[in-house]
C-alpha positions as CSV (number, residue, x, y, z in Angstrom):
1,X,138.3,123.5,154.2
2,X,138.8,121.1,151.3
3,X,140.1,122.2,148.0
4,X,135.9,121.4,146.4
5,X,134.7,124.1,149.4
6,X,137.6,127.0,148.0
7,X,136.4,126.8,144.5
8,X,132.7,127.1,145.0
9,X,133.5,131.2,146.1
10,X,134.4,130.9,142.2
11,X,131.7,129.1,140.2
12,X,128.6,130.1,139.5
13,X,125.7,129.0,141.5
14,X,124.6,125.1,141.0
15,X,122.0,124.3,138.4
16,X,122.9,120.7,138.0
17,X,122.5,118.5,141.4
18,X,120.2,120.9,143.2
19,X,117.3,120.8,140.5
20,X,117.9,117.0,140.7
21,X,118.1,116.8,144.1
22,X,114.5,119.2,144.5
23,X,113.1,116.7,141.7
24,X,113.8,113.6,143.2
25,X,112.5,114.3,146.5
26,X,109.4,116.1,145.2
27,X,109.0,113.1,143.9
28,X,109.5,110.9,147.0
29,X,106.7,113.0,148.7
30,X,104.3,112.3,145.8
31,X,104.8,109.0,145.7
32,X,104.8,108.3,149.4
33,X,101.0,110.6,149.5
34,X,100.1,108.0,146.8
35,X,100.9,105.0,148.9
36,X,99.4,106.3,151.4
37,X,96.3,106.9,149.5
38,X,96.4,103.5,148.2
39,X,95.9,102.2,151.7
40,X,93.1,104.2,152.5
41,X,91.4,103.6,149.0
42,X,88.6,101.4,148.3
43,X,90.4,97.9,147.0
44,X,88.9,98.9,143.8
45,X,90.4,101.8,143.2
46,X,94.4,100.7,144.6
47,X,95.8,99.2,141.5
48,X,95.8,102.0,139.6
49,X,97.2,103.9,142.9
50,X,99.6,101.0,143.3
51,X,101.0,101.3,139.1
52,X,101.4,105.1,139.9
53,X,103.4,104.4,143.2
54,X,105.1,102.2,140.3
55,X,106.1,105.0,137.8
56,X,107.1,107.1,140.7
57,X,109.3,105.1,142.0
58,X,111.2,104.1,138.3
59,X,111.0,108.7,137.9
60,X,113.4,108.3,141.4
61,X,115.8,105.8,139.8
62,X,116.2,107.8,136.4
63,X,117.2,111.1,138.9
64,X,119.3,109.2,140.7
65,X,121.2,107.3,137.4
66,X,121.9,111.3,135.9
67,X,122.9,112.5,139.4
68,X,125.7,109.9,138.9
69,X,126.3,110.7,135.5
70,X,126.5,114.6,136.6
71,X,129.2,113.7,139.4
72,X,131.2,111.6,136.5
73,X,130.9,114.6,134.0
74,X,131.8,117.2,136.5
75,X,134.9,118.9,138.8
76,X,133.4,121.3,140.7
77,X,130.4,120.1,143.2
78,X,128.1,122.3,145.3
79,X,129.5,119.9,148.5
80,X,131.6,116.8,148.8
81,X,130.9,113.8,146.2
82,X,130.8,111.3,148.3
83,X,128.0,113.2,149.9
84,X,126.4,113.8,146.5
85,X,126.2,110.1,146.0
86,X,124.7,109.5,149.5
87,X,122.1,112.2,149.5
88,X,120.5,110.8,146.3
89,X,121.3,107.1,147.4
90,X,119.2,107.4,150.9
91,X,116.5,109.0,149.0
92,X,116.4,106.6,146.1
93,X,116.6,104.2,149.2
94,X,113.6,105.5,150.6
95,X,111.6,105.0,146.9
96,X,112.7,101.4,147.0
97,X,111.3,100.3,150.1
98,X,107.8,102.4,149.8
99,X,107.7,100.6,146.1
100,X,108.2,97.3,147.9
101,X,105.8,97.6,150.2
102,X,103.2,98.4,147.5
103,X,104.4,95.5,145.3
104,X,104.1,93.0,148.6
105,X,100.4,94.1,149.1
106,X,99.9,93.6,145.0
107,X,101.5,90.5,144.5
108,X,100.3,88.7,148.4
109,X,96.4,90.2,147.4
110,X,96.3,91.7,150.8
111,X,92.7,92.7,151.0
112,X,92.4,93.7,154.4
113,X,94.8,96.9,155.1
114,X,95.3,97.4,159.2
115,X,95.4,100.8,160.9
116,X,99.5,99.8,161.5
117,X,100.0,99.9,157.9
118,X,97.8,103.0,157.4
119,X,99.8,104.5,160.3
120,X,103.3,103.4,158.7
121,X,102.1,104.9,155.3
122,X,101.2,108.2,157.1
123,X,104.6,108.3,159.4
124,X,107.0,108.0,155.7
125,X,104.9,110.5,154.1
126,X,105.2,113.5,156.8
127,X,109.2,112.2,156.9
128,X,109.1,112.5,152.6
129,X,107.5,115.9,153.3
130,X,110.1,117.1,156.0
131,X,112.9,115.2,153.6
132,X,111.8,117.9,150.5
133,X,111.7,121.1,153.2
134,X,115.3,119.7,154.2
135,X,116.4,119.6,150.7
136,X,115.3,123.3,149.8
137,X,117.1,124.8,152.9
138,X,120.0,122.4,152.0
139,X,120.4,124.9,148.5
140,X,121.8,127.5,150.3
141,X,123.4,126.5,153.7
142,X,122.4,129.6,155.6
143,X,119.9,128.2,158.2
144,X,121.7,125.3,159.2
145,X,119.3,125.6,162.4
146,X,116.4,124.7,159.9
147,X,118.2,122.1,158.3
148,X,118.8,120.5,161.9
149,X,115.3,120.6,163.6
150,X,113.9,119.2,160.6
151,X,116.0,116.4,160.7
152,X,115.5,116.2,164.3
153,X,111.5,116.0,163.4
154,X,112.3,113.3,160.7
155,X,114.3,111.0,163.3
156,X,111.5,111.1,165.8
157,X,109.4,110.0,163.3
158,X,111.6,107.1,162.6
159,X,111.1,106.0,166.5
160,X,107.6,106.5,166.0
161,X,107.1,103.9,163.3
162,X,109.8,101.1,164.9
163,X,107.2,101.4,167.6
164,X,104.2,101.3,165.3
165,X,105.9,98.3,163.8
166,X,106.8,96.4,166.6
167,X,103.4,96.9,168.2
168,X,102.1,95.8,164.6
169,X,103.8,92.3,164.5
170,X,103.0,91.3,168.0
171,X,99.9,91.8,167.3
172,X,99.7,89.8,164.1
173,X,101.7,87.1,166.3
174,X,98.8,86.8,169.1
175,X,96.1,87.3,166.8
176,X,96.3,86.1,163.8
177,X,96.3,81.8,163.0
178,X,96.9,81.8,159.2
179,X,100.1,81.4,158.8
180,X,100.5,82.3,155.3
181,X,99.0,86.1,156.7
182,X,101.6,86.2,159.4
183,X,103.8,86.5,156.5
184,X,102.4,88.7,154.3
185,X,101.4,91.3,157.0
186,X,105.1,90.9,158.5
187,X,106.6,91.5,155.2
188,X,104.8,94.9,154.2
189,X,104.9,96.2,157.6
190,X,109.2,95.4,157.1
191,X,109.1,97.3,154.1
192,X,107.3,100.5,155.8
193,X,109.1,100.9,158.4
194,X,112.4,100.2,156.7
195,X,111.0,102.9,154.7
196,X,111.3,105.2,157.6
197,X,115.2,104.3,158.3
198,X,115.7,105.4,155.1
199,X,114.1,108.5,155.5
200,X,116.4,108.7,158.4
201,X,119.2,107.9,156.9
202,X,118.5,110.9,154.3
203,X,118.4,113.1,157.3
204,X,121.4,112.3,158.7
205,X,123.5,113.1,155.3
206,X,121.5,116.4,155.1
207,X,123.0,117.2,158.8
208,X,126.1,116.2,158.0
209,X,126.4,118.6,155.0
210,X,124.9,121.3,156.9
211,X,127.6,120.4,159.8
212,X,130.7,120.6,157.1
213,X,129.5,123.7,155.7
214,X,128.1,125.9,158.3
């Protein structure tokens, strides 16, 4: 037991990093349902979609700058701090990509949005949505069962999109002749699913807190 796990029988119960860490991946699910939205949207309508994913995505940063200005300002932790920093790292991780891949579609004027990306968009936002259930049965650490199926479910998911994506790009490869859309295809399809390892690597710092404390 490490001396941060003895002094949490004497401090009060959390209410700095956990109403960060519920606020951040609340978040992360909205913005990932707003991607995904975008995709599925009329090209009319997915800039202002695409400027929300945007604002979302700068809301993630600004949790994740005063989560490191809590664990500078503070002794006592509700779990390790090098955990601390991961948990909100992975997850600010996750934002970054998912913004990317928004950006790539903006800034390449990808009109034509394929069922892979659609599917990629789909797969993060279930994982965001299993990331925030984690997160809330992270607060207490007394199902660590719950805490471990969902990030069983998240990892599966993770499989699930490499073999979205791979499908994707060998299909862009034997199909399509511009070569200019090879690129811009390949590069927002990266982006998704590298979305998805984040969303994976989130899960595995959940389980390893749950593991440490259970």
């Amino acid at each position: 037991m490490t001396l941060n796990s003895v002094f949490q029988f004497f401090v009060p119960k959390d209410k700095k990093f956990f109403p960060l860490f519920e606020k951040a991946s609340e978040h992360l699910t909205l913005m990932a349902g707003t991607l995904h939205d975008a995709v599925n949207a009329p090209k009319s309508e997915r800039e202002e979609l695409f400027k929300k994913v945007e604002e979302l995505e700068a809301i993630i940063e600004d949790i994740a700058h005063k989560t490191h200005l809590e664990l500078s300002r503070n002794f006592i932790t509700p779990f390790d701090r090098e955990d601390i920093h991961s948990l909100i790292k992975a997850i600010d991780n996750v934002a970054d990509n998912m913004h990317g891949a928004a950006s790539r579609i903006r800034l390449y004027q990808v009109e034509k949005i394929t069922k892979s990306i659609r599917k990629l968009t789909e797969i993060n936002l279930e994982a965001c949505q299993l990331i925030q259930e984690g997160i809330k049965e992270l607060k207490d650490l007394k199902n660590p069962k719950a805490i471990k199926d969902t990030c069983k479910k998240i990892n599966k998911l993770e499989s699930k999109a490499d073999a979205v994506f791979d499908k994707a790009v060998a299909d862009i490869f034997e199909n399509e002749t511009d070569a200019k859309n090879i690129i811009k295809y390949k590069e927002v399809l990266s982006s998704l699913e590298m979305a998805s390892d984040k969303c994976k690597s989130v899960s595995n710092v959940m389980e390893q807190i749950s593991v440490k404390h259970s």
